[in-house]
C-alpha positions as CSV (number, residue, x, y, z in Angstrom):
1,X,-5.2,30.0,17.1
2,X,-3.2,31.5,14.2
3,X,-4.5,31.1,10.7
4,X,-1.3,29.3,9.4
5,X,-2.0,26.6,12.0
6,X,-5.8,26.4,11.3
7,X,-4.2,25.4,8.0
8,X,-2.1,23.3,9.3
9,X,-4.5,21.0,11.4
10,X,-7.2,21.4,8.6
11,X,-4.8,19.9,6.5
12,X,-4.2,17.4,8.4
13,X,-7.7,16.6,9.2
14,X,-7.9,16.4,5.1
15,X,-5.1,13.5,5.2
16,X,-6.9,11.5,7.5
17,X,-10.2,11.4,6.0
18,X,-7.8,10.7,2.4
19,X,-6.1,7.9,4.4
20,X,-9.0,6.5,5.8
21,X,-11.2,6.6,2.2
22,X,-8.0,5.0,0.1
23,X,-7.7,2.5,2.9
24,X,-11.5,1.3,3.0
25,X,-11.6,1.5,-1.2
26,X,-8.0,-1.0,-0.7
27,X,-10.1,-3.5,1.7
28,X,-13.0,-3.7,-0.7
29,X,-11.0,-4.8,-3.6
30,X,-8.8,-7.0,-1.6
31,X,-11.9,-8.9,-0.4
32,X,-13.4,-8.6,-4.1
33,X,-10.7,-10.4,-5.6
34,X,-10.5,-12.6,-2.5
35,X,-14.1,-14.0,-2.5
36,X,-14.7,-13.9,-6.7
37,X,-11.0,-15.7,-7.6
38,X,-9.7,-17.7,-3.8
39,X,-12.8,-18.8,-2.2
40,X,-14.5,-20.4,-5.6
41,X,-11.0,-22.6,-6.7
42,X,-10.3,-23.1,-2.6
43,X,-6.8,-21.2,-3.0
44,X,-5.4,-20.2,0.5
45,X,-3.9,-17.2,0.3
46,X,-1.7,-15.6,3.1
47,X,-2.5,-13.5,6.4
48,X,-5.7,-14.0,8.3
49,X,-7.7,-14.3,5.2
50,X,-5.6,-17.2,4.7
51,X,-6.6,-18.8,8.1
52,X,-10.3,-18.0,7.7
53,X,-10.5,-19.6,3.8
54,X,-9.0,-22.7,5.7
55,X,-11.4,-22.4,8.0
56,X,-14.4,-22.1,5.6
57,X,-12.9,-25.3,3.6
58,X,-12.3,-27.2,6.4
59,X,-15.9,-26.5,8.8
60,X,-17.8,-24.5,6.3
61,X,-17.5,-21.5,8.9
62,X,-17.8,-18.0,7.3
63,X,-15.1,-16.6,6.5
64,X,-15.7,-13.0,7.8
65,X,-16.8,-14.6,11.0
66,X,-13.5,-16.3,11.8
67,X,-11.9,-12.9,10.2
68,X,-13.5,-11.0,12.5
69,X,-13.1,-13.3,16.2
70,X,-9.0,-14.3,15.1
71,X,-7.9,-10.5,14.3
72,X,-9.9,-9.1,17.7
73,X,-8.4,-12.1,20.3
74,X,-5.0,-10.5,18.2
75,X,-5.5,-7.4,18.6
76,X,-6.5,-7.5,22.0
77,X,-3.3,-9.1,22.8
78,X,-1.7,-6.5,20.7
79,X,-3.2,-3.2,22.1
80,X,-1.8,-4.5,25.6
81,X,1.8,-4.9,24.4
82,X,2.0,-2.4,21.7
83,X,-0.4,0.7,22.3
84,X,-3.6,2.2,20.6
85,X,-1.9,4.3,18.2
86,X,-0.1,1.3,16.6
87,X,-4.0,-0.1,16.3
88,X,-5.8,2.8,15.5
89,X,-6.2,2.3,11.3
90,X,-5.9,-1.3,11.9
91,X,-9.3,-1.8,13.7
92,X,-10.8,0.3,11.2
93,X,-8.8,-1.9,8.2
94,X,-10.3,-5.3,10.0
95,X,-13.9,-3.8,10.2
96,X,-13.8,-3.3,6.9
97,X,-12.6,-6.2,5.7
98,X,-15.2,-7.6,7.7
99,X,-17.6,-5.9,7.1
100,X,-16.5,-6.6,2.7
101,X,-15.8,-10.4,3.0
102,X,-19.9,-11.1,4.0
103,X,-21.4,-8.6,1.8
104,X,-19.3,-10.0,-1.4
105,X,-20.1,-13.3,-0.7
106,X,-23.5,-12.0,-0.4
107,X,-23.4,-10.3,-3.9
108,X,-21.9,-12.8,-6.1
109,X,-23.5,-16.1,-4.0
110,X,-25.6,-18.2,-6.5
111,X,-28.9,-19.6,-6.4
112,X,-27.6,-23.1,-4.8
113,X,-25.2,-21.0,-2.3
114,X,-22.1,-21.8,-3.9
115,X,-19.8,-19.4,-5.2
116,X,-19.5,-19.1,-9.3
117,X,-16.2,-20.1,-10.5
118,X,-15.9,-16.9,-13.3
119,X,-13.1,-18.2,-15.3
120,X,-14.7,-21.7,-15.8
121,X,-11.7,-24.4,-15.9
122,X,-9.0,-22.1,-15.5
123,X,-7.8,-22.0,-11.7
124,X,-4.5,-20.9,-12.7
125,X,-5.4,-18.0,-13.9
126,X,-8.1,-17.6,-11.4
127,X,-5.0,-17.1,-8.4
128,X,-3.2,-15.1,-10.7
129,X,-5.8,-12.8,-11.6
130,X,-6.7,-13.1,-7.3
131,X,-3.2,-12.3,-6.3
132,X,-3.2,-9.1,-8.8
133,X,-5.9,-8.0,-7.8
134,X,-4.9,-8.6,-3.6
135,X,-1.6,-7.7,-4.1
136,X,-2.5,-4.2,-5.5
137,X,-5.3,-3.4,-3.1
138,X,-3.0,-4.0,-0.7
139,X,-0.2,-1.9,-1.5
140,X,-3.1,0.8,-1.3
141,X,-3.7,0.0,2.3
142,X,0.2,-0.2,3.3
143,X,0.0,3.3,1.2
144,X,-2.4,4.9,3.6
145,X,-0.2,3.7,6.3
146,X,-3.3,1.2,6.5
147,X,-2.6,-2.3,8.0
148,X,-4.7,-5.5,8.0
149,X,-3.9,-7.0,10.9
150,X,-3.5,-10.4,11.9
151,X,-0.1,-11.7,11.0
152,X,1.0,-8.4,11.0
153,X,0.0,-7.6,14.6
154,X,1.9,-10.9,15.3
155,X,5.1,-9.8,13.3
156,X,5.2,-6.3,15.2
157,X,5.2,-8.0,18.8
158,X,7.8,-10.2,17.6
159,X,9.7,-7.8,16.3
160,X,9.4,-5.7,19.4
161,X,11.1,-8.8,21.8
162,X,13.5,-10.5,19.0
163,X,16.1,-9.7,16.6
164,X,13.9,-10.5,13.5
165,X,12.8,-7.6,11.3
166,X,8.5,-7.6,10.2
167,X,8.9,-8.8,6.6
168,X,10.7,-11.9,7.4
169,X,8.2,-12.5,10.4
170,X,5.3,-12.3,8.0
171,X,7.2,-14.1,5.4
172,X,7.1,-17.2,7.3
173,X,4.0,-16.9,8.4
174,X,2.3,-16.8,5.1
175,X,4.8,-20.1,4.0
176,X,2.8,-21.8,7.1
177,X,-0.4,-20.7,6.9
178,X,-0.3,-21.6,2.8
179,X,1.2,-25.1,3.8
180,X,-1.4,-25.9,5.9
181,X,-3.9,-25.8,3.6
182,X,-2.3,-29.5,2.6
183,X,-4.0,-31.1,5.8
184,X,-7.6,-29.8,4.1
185,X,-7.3,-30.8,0.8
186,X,-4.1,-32.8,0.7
187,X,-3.0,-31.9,-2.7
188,X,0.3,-30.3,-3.1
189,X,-0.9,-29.0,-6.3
190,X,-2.8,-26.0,-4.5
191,X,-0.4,-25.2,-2.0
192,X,2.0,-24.5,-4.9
193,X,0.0,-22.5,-5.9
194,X,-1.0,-20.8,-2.8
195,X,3.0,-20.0,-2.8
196,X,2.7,-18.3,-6.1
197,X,-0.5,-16.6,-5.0
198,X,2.1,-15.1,-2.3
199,X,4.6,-14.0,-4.6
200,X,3.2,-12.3,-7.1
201,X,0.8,-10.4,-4.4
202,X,4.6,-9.5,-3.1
203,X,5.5,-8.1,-6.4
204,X,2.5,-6.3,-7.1
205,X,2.7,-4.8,-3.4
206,X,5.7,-4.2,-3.6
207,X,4.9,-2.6,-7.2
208,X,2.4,-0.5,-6.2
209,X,4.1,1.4,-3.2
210,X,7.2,1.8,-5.0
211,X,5.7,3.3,-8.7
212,X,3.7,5.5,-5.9
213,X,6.9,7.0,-4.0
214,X,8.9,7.5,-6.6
215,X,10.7,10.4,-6.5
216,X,13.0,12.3,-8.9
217,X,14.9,15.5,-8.6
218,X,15.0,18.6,-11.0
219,X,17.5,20.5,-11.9
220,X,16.5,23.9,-13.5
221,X,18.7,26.4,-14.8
222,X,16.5,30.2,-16.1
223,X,16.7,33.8,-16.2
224,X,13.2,33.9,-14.5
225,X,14.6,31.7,-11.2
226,X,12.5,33.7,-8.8
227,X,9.4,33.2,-10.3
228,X,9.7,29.3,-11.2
229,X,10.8,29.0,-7.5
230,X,8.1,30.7,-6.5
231,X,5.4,28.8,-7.9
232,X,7.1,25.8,-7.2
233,X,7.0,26.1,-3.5
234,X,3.4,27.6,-3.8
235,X,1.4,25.4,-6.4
236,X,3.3,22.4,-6.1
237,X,4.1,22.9,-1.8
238,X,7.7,21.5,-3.0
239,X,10.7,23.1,-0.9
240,X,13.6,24.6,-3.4
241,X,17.1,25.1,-3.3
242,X,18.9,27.4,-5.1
243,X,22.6,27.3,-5.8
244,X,24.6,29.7,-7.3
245,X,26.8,28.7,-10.6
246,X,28.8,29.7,-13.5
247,X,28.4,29.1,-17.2
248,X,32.1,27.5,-18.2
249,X,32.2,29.3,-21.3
250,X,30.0,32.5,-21.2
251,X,31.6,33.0,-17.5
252,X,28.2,34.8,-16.9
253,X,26.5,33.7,-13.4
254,X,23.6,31.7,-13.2
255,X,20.9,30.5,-10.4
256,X,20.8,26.8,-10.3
257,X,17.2,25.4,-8.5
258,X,17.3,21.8,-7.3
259,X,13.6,20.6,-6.5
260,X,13.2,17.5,-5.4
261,X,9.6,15.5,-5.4
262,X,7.3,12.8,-6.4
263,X,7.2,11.3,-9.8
264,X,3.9,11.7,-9.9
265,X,4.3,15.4,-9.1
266,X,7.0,16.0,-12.1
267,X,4.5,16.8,-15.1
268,X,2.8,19.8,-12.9
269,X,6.6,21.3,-12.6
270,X,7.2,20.5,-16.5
271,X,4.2,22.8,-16.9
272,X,4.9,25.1,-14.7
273,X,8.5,26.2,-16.0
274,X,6.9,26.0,-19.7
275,X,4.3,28.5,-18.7
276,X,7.0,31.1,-16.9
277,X,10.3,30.1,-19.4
278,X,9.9,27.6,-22.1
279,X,13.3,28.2,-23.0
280,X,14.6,27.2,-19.5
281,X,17.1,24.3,-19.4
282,X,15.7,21.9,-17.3
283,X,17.0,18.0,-16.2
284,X,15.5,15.5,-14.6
285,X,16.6,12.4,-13.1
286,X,14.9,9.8,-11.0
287,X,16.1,8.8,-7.2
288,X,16.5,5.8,-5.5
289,X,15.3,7.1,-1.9
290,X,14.0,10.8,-0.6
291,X,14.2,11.3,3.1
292,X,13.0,14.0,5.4
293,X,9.6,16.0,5.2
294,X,7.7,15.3,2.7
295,X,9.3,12.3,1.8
296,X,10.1,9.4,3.1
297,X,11.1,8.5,6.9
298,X,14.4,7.4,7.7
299,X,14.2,3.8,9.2
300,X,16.8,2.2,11.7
């Protein structure tokens, strides 16, 4: 085996421990915020959790019990229609999340087994500060190209036999699963609020893959062109294009390098061309969607 493939598969070993570490620590704050702000004020949130919290308010069941028995009857079902690789990171996201759901109930259970309520008589702000904190942990799952489980496994086989794409699948699942927290408590006043538990851990999802992916574009204009490309593509591993170009009124030619990368990647560059030109003229601009390696994957 060459040494440039070595590198190749060691770095790839490297991404799937990352993957599987970022999508662990995103289970264990999703069920952290899940047992200290849903479980205490009885919110229902969405997905299996969702299910299970009913569940545990309805029979007193434990939650990571009915977790654990609903996503593996699923996944069963699943791993016949859809194939272990779909599956792979989502038995290992539902252990996990198993595993997370007893030991914090564990860790914060009082004395008389019930479950403090931490911002006293505020359950509003107990499912907003929940849904924040769920919302974000899992955007760090999706991130990882993590998945939960449950309703998603039900959304992907649906999506594989109908005309109806995942997020409008799981949508509606989350609408029902929220509602039927009414035949527990009867009180319309927590499944409103379940539904707002569901938007904003939309938004913050949604917030937290986006501000992640981000990508802008350079545009970098310098006498020393070789060597900014150069440790570009080397320190950075960001491909480079150059372009050749014409100042309008010095009529003298000039190298043009367009770089494109993350957003999060864009103060290493800034450094970079200050340390080789600090008088190069440099632009950047942000972009709405990067595809190809690297990037993003094109989606039909």
């Amino acid at each position: 085996m060459s040494a440039n493939n070595m590198n190749v598969n060691t770095s790839r070993i490297l991404d799937e421990i990352r993957d599987y570490f970022f999508i662990a620590l995103g289970c264990a704050i999703y069920c952290f915020g899940f047992c200290l702000f849903m479980l205490p004020y009885e919110f229902t949130p969405g997905g299996m959790t969702g299910v299970s919290a009913i569940i545990f308010y309805a029979t007193g069941f434990p939650t990571q019990y009915s977790y654990f028995i609903i996503n593996a009857i699923l996944l069963a079902i699943g791993l016949k229609i859809l194939g272990l690789k779909f599956f792979t990171k989502t038995i290992y996201a539902t252990a996990c999340i198993t595993f997370f759901l007893g030991l914090f109930q564990e860790l914060i259970r009082q004395a008389d087994g019930t479950l403090p309520q931490v911002v006293g008589d505020q359950p509003f702000m107990a499912a907003v500060l929940g849904a924040c904190i769920e919302g974000a942990a899992l955007g760090l799952v999706f991130l990882n190209n993590g998945s939960t489980g449950g309703t998603d496994i039900i959304a992907a086989i649906v999506n594989k036999y109908r005309n109806f794409s995942m997020g409008r699948v799981l949508m509606w699942l989350d609408f029902v699963i929220v509602s039927t927290s009414f035949l527990v408590f009867h009180d319309w006043n927590k499944v409103v609020t379940g539904y707002v538990i569901l938007l904003i851990s939309m938004i913050l999802i949604d917030y937290t893959m986006t501000s992640a992916t981000q990508s802008v574009q350079f545009t970098i204009i310098s006498e020393k062109h070789d060597e900014i490309a150069e440790a570009i593509n080397k320190e950075v591993e960001r491909g480079v294009t150059e372009l050749a170009g014409q100042g309008w009124y010095s009529k003298q030619e000039r190298r043009v390098l367009i770089v494109m990368a993350r957003r999060r990647e864009s103060q290493q560059i800034f450094r970079l061309i200050k340390h080789i030109d600090n008088r190069a003229f440099v632009t950047m601009t942000k972009v709405v969607g990067v595809y190809g390696e690297g990037f993003d994957h094109i989606k039909t």
